[in-house]
C-alpha positions in Angstrom: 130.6 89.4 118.6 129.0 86.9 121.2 125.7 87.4 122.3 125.2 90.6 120.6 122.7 92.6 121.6 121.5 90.5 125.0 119.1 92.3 127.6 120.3 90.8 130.7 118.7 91.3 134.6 120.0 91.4 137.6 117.9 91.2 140.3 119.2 92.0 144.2 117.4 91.9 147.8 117.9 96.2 147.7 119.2 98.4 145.8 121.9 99.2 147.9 122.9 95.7 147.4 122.4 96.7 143.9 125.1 98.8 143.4 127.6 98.4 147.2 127.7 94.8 145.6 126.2 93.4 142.4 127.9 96.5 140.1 130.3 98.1 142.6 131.1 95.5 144.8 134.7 93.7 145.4 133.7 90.6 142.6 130.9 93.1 141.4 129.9 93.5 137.5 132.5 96.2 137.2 135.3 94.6 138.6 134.8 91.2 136.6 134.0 92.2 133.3 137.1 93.7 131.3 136.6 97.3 130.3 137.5 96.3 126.6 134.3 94.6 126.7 132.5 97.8 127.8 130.6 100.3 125.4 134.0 103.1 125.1 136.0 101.0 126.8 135.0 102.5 130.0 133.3 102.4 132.9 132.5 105.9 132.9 131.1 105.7 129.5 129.2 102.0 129.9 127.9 102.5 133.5 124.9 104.7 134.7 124.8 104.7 138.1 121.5 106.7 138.5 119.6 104.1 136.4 122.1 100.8 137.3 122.8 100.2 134.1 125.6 98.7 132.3 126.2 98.7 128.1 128.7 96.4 126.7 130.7 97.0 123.3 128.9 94.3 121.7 125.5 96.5 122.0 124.1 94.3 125.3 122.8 95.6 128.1 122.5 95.0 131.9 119.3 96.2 134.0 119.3 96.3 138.0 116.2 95.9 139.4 115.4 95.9 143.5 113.6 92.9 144.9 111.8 95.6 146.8 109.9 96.6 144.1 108.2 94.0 141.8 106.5 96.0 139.5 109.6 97.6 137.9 109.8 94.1 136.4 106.6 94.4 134.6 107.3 94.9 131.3 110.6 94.3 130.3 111.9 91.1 128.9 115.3 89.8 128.6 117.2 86.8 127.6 119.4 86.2 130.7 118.7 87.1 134.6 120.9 86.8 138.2 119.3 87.1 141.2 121.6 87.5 143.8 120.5 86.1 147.6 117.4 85.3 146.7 116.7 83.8 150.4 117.6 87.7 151.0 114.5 89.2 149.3 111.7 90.8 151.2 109.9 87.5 152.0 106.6 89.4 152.0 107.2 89.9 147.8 109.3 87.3 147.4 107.2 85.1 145.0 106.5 88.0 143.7 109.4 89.8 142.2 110.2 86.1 140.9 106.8 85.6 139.2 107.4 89.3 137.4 111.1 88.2 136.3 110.2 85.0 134.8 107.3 86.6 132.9 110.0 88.8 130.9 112.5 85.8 130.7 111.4 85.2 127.5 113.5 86.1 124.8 116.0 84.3 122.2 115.9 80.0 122.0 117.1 79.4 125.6 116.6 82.1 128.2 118.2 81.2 131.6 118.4 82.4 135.1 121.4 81.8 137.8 120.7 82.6 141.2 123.1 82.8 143.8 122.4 82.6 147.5 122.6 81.5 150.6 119.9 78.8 151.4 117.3 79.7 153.1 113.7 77.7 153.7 111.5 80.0 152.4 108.8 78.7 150.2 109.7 80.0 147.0 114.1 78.3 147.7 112.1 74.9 148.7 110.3 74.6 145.6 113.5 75.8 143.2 115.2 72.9 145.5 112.4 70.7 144.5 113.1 71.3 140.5 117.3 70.2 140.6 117.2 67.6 138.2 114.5 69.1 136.3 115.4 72.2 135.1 117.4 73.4 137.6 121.0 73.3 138.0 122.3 73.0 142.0 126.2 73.8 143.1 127.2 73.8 146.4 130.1 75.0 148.4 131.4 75.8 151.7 132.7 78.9 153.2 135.9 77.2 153.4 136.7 76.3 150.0 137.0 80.2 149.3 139.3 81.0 152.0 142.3 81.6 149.6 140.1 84.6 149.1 139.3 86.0 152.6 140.3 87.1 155.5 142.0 84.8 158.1 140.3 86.6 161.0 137.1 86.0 159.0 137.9 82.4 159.5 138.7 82.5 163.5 135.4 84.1 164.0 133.3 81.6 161.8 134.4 78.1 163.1 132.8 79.6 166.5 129.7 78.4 164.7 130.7 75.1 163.7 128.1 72.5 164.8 125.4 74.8 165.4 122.7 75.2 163.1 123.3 78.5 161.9 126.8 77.5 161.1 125.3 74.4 158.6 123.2 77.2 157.1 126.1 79.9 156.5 129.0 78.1 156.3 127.8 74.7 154.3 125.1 76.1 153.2 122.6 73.3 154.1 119.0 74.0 153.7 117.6 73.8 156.9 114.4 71.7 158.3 112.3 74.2 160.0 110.4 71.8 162.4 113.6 71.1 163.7 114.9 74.5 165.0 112.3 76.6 164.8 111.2 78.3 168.2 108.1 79.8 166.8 106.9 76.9 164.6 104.4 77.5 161.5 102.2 74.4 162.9 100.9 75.7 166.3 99.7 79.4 164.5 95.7 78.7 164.5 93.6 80.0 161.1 91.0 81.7 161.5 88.5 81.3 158.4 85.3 82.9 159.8 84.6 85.8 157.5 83.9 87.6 160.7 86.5 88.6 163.2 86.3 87.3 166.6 84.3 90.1 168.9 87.3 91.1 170.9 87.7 92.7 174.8 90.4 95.3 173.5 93.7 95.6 171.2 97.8 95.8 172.4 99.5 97.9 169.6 103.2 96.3 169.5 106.0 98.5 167.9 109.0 97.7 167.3 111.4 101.0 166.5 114.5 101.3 164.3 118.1 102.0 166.2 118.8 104.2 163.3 117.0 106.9 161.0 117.4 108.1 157.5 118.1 106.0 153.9 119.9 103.4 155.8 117.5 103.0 159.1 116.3 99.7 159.8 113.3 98.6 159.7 110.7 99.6 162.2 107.7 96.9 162.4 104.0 96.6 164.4 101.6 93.9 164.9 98.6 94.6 166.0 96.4 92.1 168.7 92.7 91.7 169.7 92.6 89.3 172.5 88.9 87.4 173.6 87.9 84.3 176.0 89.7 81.4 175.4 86.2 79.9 175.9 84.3 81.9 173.2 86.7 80.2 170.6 86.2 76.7 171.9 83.1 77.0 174.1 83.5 72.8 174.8 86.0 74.1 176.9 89.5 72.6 175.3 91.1 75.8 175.4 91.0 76.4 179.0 90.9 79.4 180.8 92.3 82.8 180.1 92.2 84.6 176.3 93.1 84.0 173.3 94.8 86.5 170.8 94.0 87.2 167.2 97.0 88.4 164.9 95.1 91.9 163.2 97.5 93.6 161.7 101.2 93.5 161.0 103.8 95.3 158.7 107.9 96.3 158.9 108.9 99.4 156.7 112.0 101.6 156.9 110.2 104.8 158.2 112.2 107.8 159.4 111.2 109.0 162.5 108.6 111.5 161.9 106.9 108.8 159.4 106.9 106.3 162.1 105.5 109.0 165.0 102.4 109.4 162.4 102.0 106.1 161.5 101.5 104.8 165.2 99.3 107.8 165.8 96.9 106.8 163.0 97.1 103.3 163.7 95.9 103.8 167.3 93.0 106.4 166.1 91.8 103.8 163.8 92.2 100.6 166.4 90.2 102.9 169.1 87.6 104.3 166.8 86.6 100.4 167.0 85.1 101.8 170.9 87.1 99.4 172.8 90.6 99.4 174.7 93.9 99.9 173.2 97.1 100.0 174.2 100.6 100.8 172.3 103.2 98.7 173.7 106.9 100.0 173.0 110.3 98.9 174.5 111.5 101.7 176.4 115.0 101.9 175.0 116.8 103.8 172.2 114.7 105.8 170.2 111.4 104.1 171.8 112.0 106.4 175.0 111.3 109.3 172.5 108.4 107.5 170.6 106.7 106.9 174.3 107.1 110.5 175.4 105.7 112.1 172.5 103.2 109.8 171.8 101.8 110.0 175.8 101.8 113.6 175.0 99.7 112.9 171.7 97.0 111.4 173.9 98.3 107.7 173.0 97.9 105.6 175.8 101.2 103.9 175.7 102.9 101.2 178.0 107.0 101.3 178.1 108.3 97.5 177.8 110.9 96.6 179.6 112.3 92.8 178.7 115.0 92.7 181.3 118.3 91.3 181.0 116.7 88.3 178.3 118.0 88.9 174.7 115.8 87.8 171.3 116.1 84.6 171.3 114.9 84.1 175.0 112.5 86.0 174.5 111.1 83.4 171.6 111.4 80.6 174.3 109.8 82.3 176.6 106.5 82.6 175.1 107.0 79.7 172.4 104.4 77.3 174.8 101.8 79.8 174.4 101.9 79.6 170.6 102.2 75.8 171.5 98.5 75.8 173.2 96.8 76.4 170.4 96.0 80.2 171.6 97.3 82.4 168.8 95.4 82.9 165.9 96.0 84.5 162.4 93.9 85.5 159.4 93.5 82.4 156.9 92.1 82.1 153.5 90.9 79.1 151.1 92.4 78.8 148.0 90.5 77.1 145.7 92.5 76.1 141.8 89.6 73.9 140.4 91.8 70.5 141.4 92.9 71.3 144.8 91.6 73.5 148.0 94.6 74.7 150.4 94.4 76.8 153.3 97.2 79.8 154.0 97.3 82.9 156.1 96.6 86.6 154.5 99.5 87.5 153.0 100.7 90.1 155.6 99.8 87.7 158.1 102.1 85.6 156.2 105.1 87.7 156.1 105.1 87.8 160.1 104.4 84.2 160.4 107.6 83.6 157.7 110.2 85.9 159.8 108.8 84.2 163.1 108.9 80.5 161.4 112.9 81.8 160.4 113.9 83.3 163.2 116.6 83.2 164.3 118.3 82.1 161.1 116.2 84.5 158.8 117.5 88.1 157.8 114.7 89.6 159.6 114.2 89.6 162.9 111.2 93.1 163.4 107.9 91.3 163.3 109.4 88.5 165.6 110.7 91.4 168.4 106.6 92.9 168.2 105.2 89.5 168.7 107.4 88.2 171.7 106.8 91.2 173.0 103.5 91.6 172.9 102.5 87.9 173.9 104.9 88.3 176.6 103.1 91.5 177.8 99.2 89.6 177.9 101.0 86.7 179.7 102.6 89.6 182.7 98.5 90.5 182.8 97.5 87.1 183.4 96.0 86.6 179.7 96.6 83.0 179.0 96.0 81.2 182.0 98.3 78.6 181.3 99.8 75.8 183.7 103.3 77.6 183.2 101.9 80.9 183.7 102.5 82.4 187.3 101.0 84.8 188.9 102.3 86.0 192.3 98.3 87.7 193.1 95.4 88.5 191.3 96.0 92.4 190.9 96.8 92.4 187.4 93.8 90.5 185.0 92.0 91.3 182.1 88.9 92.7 183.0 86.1 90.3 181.4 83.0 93.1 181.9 85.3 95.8 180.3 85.5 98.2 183.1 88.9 99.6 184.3 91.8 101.1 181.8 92.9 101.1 178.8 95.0 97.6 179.1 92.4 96.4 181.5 94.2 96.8 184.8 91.5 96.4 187.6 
C-alpha cells in the first residue's frame, strides 16, 4: 500500500480544536478519509479519542498534539505534520511548539509540513512568509471562493467588514503591517537592560477575570506595575513630569475561580512583602464583583475599575499617547549569537507586548484589557503628567515621600 507505515502529526492551537475540529470536525480527519482506509474499517476500531489517535489499514498512524503543550513533541519523530492555525497558537510558545515539531520531522527521504491558517503577523508566520520560494509553498484564498460551501447568512454578516482591516485579514487573508494599525505599537514600549530594577514608589496589580469558569473558561490574565519619577529614568529632564511605569509581571491562564482567588492572593503577598504600596485593580463587573468582595475581605487592598460606557478598543486609544511618550517600560535582554547582538523583551514580557502589538486583530485580547486598564487607572491619579492629561484639582496625586494609602491617595 502507499505510504505504509507513515507517523504523521497534527498539531492544533488546543486540544479542543484538536478533536471539535482537526478529527471530529465538519471537514475533520474522520470525515475526509474513507473508512476503508481505516485499520477495521472503522472509526470505532482506528480512532482513540482519549489519546487523539488515528490508525490506518495500511499500518500508519496519526498523532494529535496541543500547541499548548510543547514538550509532548519531544521525542517523537514522524515523516509528515499539519499544523492547523498556526497564527492561533499560544503566542507565548509559539516558536516553541514549532521548534519541537521540526526536530522530530525527520524521518523517510522527504519529510514535509502543511500548515493551514489564517495569517496573522506574529514572528514565527513573518519569517515562514519570508521562506515562499525557498522551501516553502504559499496558497491563498478568499472567504468567498468557498461560499458554495457555507452559509449565506455567513456571507451577509462578513461583507460588513469589507474595507476594514480586519476584513483583509479574515476574509483575504492579507498579512497585515502592524505599524499601520496597531494602537499599542511594539516601537514606543521602552527596554529596560539595567540588571537592576528601577527602585519604585509602589505596585497596581491589574486583573483581568474570565466571564466563565470550568474546562471551557476563558482566560483570566494580570500584569503587574511598579511606577517611579519620570525624572529618576531621565534625570536630563526629557521625560517630563509625572512617573513612569515598569511592566513586572504578566501572565493569562485559564484558572477556575478558586485557582484564580489564590493566585491574586499570593501575587499581592509577594508584591507587598517588597515593603511598599500595592494595589489590586479589578473591573467591577461579572465575576470581578465577587473577586473584589472576597479579596477586600482577604485583607487585599483592592480598587473596583469602572471604564464607563468606552468598550476595548477605546480603551487602547485612550491611553495609546502614554505608551507614545516614551513612559512605559518592559524587561529587555541582549542576545548575543557570536555574529550578531539583538535586543528583545523577557519572554513573558513578550507575550503581553505580542497580544498588545495584535490587538485588536489577534485571538487574544486578556493582557491588553489589564494594561489599558491599569495605565488608565495611574493617568485618573495624575501619574503621567502629560500635556493631554487633565486634571480637574490636585486631590488625587501620587504621593512622592510615600505617606498616604495604599494607591497613594493624599
Amino acid at each position: 500500500m502507499w505510504n505504509d507505515g507513515w507517523r504523521l502529526a497534527v498539531v492544533a492551537p488546543t486540544r479542543d480544536d484538536l478533536k471539535k475540529t482537526c478529527f471530529e470536525g465538519e471537514s475533520g480527519l474522520l470525515n475526509v478519509i474513507p473508512k476503508a482506509c481505516m485499520k477495521g474499517g472503522s472509526e470505532t476500531v482506528a480512532y482513540n479519542r482519549s489519546d487523539m489517535t488515528l490508525e490506518l489499514a495500511n499500518g500508519s498512524q496519526i498523532f494529535g498534539f496541543s500547541a499548548e503543550k510543547p514538550a509532548r513533541l519531544r521525542g517523537p519523530q514522524f515523516h509528515f505534520a499539519w499544523c492547523d492555525e498556526l497564527a492561533g497558537w499560544e503566542p507565548l510558545r509559539m516558536q516553541e511548539t514549532w521548534d519541537m515539531l521540526m526536530f522530530g520531522l525527520r524521518l523517510g527521504d522527504h519529510p514535509q509540513v502543511i500548515v493551514t491558517s489564517t495569517p496573522k503577523p506574529y514572528p514565527l508566520v513573518l519569517e515562514l512568509n519570508k521562506r515562499v520560494g525557498d522551501d516553502f509553498v504559499m496558497s491563498t484564498g478568499s472567504t468567498y471562493e468557498n461560499k458554495r460551501n457555507l452559509a449565506p447568512t455567513f456571507f451577509k454578516q462578513i461583507t460588513r467588514y469589507e474595507g476594514t482591516a480586519l476584513g483583509d485579514q479574515e476574509i483575504h487573508a492579507h498579512l497585515l503591517d502592524l505599524s499601520a494599525n496597531a494602537i499599542l505599537k511594539r516601537p514606543w514600549w521602552r527596554r529596560w537592560l539595567k540588571p537592576e530594577p528601577p527602585r519604585v514608589d509602589g505596585y497596581v496589580l491589574s486583573v483581568d477575570t474570565a466571564f466563565k469558569d470550568g474546562q471551557e473558561n476563558d482566560c483570566s490574565a494580570m500584569s503587574v506595575w511598579g511606577f517611579w519619577p519620570a525624572r529618576e529614568a531621565d534625570p536630563k529632564g526629557k521625560d517630563g513630569e509625572g512617573y513612569n511605569a515598569i511592566l513586572c509581571r504578566a501572565w493569562r491562564e485559564k484558572l477556575a475561580y478558586p485557582d484564580l482567588r489564590e493566585r491574586v492572593q499570593n501575587e499581592y503577598r509577594e508584591w507587598r512583602n517588597k515593603g511598599l504600596p500595592v494595589i489590586c485593580l479589578i473591573e467591577d463587573k461579572a465575576s470581578g464583583q465577587s473577586l473584589l468582595q472576597e479579596l477586600s475581605r482577604g485583607g487585599v487592598v483592592c480598587h473596583p475599575y469602572n471604564p464607563g460606557k468606552d468598550d476595548k478598543v477605546m480603551r487602547a486609544h485612550l491611553v495609546s499617547d502614554i505608551l507614545k511618550a516614551g513612559r512605559i517600560w518592559a524587561p529587555g535582554l541582549k542576545l548575543e549569537d557570536g555574529t550578531r547582538s539583538e535586543i528583545e523583551f523577557t519572554p513573558w514580557a513578550e507575550q503581553a507586548i505580542a497580544e498588545c502589538e495584535l490587538f485588536p486583530l489577534g485571538q487574544y485580547k486578556d493582557l491588553v484589557d489589564t494594561v489599558t486598564q491599569a495605565l488608565a487607572y495611574l493617568r485618573d491619579f495624575g501619574g503621567f503628567d502629560l500635556p493631554s492629561d487633565e486634571r480637574e484639582d490636585d486631590e488625587h496625586t501620587w504621593d512622592q515621600n510615600r505617606r498616604g494609602s495604599a494607591y497613594g491617595r493624599r
